[in-house]
GUDREN-684324 format. One record per atom (N, C-alpha, C): residue in three letters; y negated, x, z. Coordinates in pm, whole numbers, padded with zeros to 5 digits, always signed. Layout:
BEGIN
ALAYXZ
...
***
This chain:
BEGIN
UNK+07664+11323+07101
UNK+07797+11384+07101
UNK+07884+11318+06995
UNK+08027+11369+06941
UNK+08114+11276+06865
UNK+08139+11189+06874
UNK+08178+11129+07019
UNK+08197+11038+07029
UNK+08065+10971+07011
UNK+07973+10990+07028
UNK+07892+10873+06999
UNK+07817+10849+06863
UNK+07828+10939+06788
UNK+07812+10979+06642
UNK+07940+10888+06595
UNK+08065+10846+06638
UNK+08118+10795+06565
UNK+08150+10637+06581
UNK+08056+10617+06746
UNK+08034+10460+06746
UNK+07981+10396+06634
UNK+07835+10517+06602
UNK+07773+10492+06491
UNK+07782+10441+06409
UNK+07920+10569+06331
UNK+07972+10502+06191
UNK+08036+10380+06167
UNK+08117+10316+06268
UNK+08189+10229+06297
UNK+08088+10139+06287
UNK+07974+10110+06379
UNK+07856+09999+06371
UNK+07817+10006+06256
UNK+07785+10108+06209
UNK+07734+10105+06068
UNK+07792+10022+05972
UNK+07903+10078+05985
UNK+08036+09991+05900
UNK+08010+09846+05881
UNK+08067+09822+06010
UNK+08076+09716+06032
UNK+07938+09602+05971
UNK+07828+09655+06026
UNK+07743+09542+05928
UNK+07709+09617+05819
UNK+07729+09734+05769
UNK+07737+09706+05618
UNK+07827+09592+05560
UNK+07956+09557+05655
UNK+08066+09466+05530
UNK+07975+09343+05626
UNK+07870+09308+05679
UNK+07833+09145+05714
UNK+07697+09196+05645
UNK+07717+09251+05548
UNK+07555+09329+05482
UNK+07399+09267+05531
UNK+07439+09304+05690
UNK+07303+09307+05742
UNK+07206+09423+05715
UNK+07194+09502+05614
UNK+07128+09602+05559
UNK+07016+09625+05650
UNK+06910+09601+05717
UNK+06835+09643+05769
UNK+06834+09709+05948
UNK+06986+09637+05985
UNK+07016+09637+06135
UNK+07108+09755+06124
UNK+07203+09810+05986
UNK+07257+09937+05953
UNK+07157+10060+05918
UNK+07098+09999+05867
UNK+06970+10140+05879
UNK+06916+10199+05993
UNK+06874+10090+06083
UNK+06838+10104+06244
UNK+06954+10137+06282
UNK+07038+10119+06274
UNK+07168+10212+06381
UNK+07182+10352+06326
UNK+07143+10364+06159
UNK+07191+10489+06155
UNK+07062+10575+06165
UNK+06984+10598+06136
UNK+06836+10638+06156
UNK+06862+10753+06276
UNK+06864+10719+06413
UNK+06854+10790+06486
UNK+06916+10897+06475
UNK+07008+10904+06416
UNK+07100+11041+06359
UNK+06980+11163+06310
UNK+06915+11120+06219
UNK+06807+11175+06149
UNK+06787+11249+06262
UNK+06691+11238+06377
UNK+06620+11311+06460
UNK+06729+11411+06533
UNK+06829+11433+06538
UNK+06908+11592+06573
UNK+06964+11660+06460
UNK+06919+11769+06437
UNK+06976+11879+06344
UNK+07128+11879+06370
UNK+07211+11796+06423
UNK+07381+11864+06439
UNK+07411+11726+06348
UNK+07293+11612+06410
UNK+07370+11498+06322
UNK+07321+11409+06201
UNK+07162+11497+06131
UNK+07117+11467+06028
UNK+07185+11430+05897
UNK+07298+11508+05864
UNK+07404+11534+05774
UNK+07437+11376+05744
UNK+07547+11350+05862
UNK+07613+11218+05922
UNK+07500+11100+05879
UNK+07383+11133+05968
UNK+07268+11002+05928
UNK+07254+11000+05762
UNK+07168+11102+05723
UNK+07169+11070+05572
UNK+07284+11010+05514
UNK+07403+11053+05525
UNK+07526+10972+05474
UNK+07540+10873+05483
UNK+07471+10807+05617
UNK+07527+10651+05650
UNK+07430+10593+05613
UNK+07303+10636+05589
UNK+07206+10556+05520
UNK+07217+10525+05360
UNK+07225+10685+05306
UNK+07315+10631+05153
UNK+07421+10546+05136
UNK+07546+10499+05235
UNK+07628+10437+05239
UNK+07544+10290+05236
UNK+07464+10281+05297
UNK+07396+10141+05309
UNK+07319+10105+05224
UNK+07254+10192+05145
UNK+07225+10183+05029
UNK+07255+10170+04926
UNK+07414+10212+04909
UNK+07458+10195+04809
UNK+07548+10043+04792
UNK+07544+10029+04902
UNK+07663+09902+04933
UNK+07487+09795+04910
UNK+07402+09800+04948
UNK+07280+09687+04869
UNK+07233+09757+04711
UNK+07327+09841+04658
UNK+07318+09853+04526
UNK+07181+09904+04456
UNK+07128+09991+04570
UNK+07005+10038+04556
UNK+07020+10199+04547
UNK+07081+10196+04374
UNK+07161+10369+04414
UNK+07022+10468+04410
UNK+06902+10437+04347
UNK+06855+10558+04345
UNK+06805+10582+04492
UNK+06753+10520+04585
UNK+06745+10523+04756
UNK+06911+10579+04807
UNK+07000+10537+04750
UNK+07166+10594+04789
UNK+07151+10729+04746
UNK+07125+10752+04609
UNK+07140+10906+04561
UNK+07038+11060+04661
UNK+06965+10975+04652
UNK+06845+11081+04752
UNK+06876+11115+04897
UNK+06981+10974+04974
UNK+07006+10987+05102
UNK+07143+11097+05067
UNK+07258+11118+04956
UNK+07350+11150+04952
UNK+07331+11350+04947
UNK+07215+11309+04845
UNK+07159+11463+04833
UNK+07118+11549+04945
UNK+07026+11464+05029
UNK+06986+11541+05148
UNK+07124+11538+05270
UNK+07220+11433+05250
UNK+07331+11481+05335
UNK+07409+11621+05278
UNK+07456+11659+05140
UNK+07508+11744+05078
UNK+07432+11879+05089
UNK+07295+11866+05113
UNK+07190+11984+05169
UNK+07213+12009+05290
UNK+07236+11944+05360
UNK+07240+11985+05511
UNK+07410+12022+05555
UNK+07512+11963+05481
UNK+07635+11976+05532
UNK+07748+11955+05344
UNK+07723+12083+05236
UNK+07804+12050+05100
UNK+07898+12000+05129
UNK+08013+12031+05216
UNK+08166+11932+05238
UNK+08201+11826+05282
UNK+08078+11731+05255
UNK+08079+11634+05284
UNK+08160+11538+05162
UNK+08283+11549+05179
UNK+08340+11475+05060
UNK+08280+11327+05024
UNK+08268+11225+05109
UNK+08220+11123+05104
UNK+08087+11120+05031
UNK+08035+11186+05080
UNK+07865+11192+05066
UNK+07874+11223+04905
UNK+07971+11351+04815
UNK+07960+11363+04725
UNK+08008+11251+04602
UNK+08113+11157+04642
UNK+08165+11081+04575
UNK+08074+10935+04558
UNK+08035+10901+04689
UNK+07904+10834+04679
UNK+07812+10829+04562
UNK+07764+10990+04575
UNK+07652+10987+04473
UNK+07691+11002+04330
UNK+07842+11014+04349
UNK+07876+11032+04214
UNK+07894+10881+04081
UNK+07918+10773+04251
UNK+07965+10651+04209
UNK+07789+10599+04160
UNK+07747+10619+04255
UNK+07579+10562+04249
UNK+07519+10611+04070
UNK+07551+10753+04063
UNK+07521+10789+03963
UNK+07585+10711+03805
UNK+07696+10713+03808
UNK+07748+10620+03728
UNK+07725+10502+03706
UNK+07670+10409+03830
UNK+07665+10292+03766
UNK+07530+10243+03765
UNK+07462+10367+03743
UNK+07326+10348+03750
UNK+07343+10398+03588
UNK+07444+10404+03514
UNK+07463+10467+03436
UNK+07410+10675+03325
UNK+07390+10673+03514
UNK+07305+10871+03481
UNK+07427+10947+03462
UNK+07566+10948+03382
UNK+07627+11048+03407
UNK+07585+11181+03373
UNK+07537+11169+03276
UNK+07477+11341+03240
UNK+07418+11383+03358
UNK+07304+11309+03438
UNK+07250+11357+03580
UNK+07383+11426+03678
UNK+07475+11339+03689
UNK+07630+11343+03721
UNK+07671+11500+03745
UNK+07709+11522+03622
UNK+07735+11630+03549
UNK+07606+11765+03619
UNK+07505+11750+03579
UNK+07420+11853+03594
UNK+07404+11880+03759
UNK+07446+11726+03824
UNK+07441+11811+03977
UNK+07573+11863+04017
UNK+07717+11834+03950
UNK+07839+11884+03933
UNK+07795+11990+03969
UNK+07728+12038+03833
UNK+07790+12170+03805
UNK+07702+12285+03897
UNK+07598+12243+03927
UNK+07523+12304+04005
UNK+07606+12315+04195
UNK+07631+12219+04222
UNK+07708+12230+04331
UNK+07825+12302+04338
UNK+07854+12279+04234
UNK+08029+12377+04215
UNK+07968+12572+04199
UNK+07891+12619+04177
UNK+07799+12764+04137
UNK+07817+12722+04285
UNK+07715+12662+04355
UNK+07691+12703+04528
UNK+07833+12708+04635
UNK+07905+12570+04575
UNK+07988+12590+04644
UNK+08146+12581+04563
UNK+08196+12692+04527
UNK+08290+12669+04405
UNK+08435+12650+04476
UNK+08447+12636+04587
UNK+08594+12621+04649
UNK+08589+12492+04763
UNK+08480+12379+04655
UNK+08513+12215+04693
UNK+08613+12178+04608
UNK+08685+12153+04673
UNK+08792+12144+04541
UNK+08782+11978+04503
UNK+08734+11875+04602
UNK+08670+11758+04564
UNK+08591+11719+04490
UNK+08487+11834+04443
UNK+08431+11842+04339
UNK+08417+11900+04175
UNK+08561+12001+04190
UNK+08658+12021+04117
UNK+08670+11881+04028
UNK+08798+11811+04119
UNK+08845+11725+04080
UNK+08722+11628+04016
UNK+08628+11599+04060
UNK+08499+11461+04037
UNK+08448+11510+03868
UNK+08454+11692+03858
UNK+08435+11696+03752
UNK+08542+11674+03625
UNK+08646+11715+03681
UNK+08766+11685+03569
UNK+08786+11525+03529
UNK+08702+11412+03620
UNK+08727+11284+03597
UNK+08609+11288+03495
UNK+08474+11314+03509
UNK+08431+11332+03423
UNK+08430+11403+03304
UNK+08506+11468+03261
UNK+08557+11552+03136
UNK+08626+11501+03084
UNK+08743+11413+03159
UNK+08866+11335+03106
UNK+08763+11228+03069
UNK+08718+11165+03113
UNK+08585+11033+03038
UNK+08520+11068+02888
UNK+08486+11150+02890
UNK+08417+11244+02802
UNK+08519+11295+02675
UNK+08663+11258+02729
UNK+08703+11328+02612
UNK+08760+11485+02580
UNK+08709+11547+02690
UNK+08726+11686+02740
UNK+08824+11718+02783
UNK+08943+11719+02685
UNK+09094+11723+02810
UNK+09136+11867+02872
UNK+09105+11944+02745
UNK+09133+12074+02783
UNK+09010+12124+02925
UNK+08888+12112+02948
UNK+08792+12111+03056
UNK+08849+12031+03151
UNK+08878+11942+03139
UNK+08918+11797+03248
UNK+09052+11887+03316
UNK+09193+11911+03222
UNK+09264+12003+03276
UNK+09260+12129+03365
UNK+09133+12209+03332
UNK+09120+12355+03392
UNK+09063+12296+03529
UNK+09016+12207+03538
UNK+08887+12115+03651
UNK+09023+12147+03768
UNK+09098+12026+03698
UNK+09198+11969+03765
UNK+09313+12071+03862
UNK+09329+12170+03755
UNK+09399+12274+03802
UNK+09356+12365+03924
UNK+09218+12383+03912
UNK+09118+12432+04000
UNK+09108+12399+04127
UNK+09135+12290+04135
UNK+09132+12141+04219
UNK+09213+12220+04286
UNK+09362+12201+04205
UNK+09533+12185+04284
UNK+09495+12369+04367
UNK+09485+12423+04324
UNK+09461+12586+04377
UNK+09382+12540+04522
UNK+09301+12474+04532
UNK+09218+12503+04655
UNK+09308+12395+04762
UNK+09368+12313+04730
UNK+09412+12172+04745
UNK+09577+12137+04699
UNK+09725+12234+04738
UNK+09745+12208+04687
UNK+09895+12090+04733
UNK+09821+12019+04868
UNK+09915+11929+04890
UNK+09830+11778+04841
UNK+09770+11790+04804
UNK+09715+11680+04733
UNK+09768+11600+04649
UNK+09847+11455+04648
UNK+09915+11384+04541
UNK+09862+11346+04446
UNK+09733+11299+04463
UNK+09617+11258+04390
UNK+09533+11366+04254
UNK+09579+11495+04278
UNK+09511+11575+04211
UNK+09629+11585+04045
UNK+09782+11566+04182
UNK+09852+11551+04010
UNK+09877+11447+03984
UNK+09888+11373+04042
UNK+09827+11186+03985
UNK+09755+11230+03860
UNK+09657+11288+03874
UNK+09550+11281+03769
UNK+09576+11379+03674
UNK+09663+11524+03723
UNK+09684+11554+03566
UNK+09792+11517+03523
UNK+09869+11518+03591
UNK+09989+11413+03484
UNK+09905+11288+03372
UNK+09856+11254+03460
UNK+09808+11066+03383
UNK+09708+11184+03226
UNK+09624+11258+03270
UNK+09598+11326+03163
UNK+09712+11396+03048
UNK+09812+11460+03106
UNK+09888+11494+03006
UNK+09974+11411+02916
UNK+09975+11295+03025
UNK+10072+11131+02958
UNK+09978+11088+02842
UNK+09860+11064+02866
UNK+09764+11026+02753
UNK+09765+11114+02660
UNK+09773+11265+02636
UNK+09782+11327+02550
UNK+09920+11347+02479
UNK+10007+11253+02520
UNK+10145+11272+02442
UNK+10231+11373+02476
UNK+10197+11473+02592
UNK+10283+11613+02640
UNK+10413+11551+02794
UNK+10472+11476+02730
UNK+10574+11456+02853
UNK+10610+11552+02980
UNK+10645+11622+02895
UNK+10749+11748+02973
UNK+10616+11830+03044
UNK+10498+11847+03009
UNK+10411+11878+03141
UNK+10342+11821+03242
UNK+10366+11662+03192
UNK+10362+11587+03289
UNK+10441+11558+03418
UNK+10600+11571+03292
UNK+10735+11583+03430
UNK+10685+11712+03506
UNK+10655+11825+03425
UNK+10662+11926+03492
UNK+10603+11904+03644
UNK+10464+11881+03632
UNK+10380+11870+03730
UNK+10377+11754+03821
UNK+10480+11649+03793
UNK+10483+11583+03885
UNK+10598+11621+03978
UNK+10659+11698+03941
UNK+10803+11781+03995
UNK+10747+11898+04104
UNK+10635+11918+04022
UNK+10533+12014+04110
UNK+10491+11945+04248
UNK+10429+11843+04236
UNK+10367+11753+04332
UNK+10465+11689+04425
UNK+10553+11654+04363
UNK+10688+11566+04484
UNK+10725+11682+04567
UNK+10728+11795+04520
UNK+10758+11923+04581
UNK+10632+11958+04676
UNK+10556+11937+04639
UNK+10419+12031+04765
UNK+10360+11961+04828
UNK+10302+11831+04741
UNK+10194+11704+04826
UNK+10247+11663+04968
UNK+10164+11593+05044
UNK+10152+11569+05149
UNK+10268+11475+05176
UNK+10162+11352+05088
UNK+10255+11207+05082
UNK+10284+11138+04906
UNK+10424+11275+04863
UNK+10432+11207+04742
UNK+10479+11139+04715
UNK+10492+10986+04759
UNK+10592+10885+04730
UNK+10550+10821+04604
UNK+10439+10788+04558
UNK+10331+10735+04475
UNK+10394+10836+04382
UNK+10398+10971+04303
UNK+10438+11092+04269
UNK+10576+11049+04203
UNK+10629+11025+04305
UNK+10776+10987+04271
UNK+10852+10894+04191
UNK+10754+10766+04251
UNK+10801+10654+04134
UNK+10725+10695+03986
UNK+10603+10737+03974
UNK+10552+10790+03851
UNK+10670+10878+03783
UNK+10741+10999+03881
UNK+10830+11069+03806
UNK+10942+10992+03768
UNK+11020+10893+03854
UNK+11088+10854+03824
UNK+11074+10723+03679
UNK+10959+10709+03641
UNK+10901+10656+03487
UNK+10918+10717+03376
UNK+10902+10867+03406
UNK+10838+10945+03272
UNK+11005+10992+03263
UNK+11079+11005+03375
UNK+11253+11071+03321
UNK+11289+10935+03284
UNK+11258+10818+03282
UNK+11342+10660+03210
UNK+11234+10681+03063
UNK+11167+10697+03035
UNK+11104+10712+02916
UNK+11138+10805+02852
UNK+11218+10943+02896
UNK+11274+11064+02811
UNK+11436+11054+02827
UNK+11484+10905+02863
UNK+11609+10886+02858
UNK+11710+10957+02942
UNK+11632+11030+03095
UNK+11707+11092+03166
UNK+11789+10974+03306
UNK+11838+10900+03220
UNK+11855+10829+03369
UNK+11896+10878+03485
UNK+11993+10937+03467
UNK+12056+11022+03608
UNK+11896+11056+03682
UNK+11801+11134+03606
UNK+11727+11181+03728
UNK+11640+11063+03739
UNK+11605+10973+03623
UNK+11526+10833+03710
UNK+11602+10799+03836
UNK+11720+10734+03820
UNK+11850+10670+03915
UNK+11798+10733+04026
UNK+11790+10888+04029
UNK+11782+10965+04185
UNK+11642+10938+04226
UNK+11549+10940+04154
UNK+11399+10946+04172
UNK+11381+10812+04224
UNK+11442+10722+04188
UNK+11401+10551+04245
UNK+11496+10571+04369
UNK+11618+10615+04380
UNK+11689+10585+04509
UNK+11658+10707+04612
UNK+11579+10785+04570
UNK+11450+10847+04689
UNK+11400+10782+04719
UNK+11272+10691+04660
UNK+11178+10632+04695
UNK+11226+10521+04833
UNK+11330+10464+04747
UNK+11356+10350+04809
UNK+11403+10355+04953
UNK+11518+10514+04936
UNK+11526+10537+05102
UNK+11417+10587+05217
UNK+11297+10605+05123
UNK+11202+10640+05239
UNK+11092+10506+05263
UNK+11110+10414+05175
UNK+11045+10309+05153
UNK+11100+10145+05093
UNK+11200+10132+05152
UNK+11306+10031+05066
UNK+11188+09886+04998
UNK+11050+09903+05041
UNK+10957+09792+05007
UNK+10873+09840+04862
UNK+10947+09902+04787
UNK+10869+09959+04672
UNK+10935+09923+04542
UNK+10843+09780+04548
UNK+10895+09703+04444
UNK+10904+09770+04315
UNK+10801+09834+04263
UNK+10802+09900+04089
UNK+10955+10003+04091
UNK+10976+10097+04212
UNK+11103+10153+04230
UNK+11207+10055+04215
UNK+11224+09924+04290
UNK+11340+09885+04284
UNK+11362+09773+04164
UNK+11242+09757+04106
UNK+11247+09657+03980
UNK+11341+09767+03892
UNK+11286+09902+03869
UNK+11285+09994+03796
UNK+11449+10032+03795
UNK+11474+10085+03908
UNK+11608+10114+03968
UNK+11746+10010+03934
UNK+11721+09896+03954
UNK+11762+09761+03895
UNK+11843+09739+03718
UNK+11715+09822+03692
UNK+11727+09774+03540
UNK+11819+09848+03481
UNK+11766+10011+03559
UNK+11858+10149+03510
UNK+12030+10100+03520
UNK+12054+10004+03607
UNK+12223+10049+03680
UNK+12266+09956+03597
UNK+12205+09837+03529
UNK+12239+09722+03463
UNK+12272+09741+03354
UNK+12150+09814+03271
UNK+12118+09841+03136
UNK+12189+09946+03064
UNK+12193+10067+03176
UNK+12245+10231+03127
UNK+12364+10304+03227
UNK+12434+10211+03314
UNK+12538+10228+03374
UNK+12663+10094+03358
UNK+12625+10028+03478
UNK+12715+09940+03419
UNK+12858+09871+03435
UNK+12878+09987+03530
UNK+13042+09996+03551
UNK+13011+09888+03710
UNK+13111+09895+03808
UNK+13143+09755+03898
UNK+13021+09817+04013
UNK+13028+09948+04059
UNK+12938+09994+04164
UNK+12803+09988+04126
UNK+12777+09994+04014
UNK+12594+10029+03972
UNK+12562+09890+03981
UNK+12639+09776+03928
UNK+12609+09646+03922
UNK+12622+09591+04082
UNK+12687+09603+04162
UNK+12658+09584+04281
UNK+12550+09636+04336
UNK+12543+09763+04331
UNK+12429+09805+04396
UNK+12287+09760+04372
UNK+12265+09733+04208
UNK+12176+09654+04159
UNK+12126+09511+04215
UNK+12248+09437+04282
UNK+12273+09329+04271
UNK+12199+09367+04440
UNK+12212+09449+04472
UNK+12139+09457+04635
UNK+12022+09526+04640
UNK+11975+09614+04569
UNK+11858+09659+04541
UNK+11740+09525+04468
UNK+11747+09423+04378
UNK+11708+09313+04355
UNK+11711+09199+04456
UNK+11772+09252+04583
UNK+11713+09136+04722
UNK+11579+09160+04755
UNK+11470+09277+04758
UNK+11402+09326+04813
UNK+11300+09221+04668
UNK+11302+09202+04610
UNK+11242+09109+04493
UNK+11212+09020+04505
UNK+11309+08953+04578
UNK+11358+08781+04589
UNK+11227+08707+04642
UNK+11156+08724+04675
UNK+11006+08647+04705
UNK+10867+08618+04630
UNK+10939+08739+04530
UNK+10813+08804+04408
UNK+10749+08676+04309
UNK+10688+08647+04278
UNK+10625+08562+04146
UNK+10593+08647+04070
UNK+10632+08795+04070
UNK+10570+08867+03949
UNK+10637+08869+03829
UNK+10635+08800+03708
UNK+10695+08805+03571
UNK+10822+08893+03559
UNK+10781+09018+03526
UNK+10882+09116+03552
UNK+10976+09130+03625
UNK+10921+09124+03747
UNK+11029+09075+03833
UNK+11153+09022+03921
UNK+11054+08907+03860
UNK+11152+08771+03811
UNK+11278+08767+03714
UNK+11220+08830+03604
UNK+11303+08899+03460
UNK+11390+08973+03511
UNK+11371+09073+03565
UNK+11455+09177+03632
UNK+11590+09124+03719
UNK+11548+09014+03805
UNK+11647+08940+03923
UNK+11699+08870+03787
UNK+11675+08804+03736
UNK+11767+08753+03625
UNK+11858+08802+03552
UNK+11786+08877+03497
UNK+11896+09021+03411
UNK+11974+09064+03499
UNK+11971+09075+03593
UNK+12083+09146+03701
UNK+12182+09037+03714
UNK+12145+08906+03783
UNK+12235+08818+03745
UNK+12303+08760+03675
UNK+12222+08771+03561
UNK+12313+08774+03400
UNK+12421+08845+03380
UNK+12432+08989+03424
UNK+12484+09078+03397
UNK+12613+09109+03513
UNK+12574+09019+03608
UNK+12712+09007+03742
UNK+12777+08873+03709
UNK+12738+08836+03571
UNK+12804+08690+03554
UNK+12710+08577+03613
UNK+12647+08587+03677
UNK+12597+08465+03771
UNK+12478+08390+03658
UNK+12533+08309+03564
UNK+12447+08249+03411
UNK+12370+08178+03461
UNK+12411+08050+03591
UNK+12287+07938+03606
UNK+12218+08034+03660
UNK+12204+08069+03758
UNK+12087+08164+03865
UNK+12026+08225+03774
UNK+12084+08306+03643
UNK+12058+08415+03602
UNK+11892+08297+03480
UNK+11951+08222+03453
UNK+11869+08152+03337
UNK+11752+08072+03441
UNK+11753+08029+03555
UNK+11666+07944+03638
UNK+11590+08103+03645
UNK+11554+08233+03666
UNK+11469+08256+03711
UNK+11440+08356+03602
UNK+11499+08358+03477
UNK+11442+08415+03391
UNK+11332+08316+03291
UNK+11363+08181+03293
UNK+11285+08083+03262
UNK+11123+08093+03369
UNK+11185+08093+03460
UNK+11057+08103+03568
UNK+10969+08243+03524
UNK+11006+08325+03487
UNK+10966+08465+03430
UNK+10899+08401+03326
UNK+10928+08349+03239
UNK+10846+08337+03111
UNK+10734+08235+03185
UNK+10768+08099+03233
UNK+10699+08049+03304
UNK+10576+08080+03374
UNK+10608+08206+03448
UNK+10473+08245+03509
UNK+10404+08379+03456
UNK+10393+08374+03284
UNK+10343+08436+03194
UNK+10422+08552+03138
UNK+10525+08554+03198
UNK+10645+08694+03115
UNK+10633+08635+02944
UNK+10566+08789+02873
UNK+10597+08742+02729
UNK+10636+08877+02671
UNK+10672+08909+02549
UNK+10797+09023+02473
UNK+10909+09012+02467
UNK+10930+09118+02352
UNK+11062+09115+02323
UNK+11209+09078+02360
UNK+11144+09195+02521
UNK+11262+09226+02652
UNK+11299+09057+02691
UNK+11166+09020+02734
UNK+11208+08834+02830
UNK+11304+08726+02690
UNK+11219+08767+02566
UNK+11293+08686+02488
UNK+11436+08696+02418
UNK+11461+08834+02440
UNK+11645+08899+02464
UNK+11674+08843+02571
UNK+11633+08854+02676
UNK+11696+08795+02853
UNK+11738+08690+02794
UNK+11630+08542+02744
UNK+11657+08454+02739
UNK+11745+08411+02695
UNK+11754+08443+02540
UNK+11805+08424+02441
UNK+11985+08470+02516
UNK+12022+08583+02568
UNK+12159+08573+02630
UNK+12192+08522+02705
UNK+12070+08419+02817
UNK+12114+08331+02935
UNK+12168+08234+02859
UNK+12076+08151+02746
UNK+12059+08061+02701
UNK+12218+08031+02633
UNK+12276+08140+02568
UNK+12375+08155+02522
UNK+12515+08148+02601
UNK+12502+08168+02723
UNK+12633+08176+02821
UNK+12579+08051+02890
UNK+12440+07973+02860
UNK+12524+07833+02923
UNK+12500+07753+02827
UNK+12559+07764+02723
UNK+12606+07677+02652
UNK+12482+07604+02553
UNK+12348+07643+02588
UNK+12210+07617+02504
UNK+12236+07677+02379
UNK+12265+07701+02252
UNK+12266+07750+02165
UNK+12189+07748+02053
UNK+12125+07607+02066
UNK+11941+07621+01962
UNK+11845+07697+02014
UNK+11836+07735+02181
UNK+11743+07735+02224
UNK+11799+07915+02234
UNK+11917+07960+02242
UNK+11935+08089+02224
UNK+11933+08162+02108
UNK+11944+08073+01965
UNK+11884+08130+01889
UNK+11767+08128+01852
UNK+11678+08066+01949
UNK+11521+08046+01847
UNK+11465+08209+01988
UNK+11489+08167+02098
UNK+11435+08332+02127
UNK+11534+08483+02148
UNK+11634+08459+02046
UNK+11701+08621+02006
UNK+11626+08579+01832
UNK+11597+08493+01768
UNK+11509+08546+01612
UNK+11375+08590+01682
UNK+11274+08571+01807
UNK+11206+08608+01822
UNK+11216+08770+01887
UNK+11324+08742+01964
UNK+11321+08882+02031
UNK+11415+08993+01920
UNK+11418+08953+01808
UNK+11424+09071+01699
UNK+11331+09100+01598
UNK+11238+09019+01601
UNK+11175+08963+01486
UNK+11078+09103+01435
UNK+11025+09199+01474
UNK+10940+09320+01449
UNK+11055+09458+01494
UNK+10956+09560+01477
UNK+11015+09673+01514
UNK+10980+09747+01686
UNK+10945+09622+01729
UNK+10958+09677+01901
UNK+11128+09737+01899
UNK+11092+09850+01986
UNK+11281+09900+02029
UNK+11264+09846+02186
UNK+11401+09817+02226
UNK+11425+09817+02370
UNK+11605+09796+02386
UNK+11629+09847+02482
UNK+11758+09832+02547
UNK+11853+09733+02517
UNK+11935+09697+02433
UNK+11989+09571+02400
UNK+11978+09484+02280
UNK+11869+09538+02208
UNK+11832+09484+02061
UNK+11912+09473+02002
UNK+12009+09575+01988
UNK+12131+09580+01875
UNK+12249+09447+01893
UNK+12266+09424+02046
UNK+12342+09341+02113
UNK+12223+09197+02063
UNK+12156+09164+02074
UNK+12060+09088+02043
UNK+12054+09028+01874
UNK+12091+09150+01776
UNK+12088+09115+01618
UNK+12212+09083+01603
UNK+12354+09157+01630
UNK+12478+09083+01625
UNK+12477+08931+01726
UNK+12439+08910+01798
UNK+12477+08773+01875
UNK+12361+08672+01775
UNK+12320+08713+01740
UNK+12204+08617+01681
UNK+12280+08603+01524
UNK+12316+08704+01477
UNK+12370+08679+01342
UNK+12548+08571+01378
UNK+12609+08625+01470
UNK+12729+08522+01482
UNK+12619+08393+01508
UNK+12546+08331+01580
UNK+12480+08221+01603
UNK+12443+08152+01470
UNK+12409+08220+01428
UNK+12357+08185+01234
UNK+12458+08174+01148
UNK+12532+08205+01170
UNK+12714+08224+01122
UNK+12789+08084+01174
UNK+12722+08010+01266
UNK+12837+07952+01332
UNK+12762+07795+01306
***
């Protein structure tokens, strides 16, 4: 019965991750002998096979599960992984495409082929895959995860926004969706709709650090006035534990920018410290360094943080303070 078909998988599981490989085979085996739960067995035996890295024994168990039951999403991604790093993608490919003729409204296998097309180089194929996908599938976040990230690589913004505008709108769970959108409108200089896109996220998820690093920077950098800087200044609590470079940079710059110079220079130092390097950290610095009173040490990183043709937010503010410094 299910229920006991799914003690199974669970046992199975389970010593696959204490990779007792031979005591997971014996649990799953018996599956084999009923036609309702052959499907299931072959699967969990390829699963065990593939996890002892024995893909061509994985690929054969995955095949005969996909024979007995095609929607077996698992079963197909399996053999897709097995196939790859056994390095057969062309094999890959040729059972793609053959499965997609039998069964052309997997839309899981849609998608498995558009990853392989996008590998390949195939954007325009990788795209139609993808699209194919979203038609059968179309609360799926993951499907425009992937064509966006395809259209971003090809330099087409605006059908990337498009379609991730698509996805925040239909997907299941587009929160993931969101902070992506709210990237690609700070990269086409829309702040207003970044600003809204991060202070979505954050009200359905106030623990989403890349949103509130992101969100942070926008109110500091491209607003500005007494409310954006407060709000900044409370959106950068949710940070306060982080060791991540950026981060770090980020809680600084905010404090820089509410006046607060010692705080603001102790954790933008710590930023470079725990590997923050560019332009951006060496502008931060270079203006902490400067409002407390360091002035060799603020001009040696504003000549670095002008020194090429990186652009970023503040450069200009960065070549005048550096030229009065050289002046003085």
């Amino acid at each position: 019965d299910t229920a006991h078909t799914r003690g199974r998988f669970l046992l199975v599981s389970s010593l696959v991750q204490q990779e007792k490989w031979e005591a997971a085979l014996s649990e799953a085996e018996p599956l084999l002998e009923d036609e309702k739960t052959r499907a299931q067995g072959n699967y969990l035996i390829g699963r065990v096979y593939f996890a002892e890295r024995k893909d061509a024994e994985a690929s054969e168990s995955q095949k005969a599960a996909l024979a007995e039951n095609p929607g077996i999403i698992e079963a197909l991604e399996i053999l897709m992984r097995a196939y790859v790093r056994s390095d057969q993608r062309d094999e890959a490919v040729t059972y793609l495409t053959q499965h997609l003729k039998d069964n052309p409204k997997h839309f899981h296998a849609h998608r498995l082929m558009g990853d392989f097309q996008r590998g390949k180089g195939e954007n325009k194929q990788a795209e139609a895959s993808y699209q194919q996908a979203l038609e059968l599938m179309p609360t799926s976040a993951q499907l425009y995860q992937r064509l966006a990230t395809l259209y971003i690589a090809q330099g087409e913004a605006e059908q990337a926004i498009a379609i991730l505008e698509q996805g925040v709108e239909k997907a299941s769970n587009p929160l993931g969706l969101m902070v992506v959108l709210g990237g690609q409108y700070q990269r086409a200089g829309d702040y207003d709709k970044a600003r809204k896109a991060y202070e979505d996220v954050l009200e359905i998820n106030p623990n989403v650090l890349l949103a509130a690093n992101n969100l942070a920077i926008i109110l500091v950098d491209h607003y500005g006035d007494e409310a954006s800087l407060r709000q900044a200044e409370e959106v950068v609590e949710t940070l306060r534990e982080s060791q991540e470079p950026a981060l770090l940079d980020t809680m600084g710059w905010v404090n820089y920018k509410a006046g607060n110079y010692v705080r603001a220079l102790t954790l933008l130092e710590m930023a470079e410290e725990m590997g923050g390097k560019g332009k951006e950290y060496d502008y931060h610095l270079g203006m902490a360094y400067h409002k407390n009173g360091q002035l060799e040490k603020a001009r040696e990183k504003l000549t670095l943080a002008v020194a090429d043709d990186t652009e970023y937010t503040g450069k200009d503010e960065a070549k005048q303070l550096l030229s009065e410094l050289q002046g003085s």
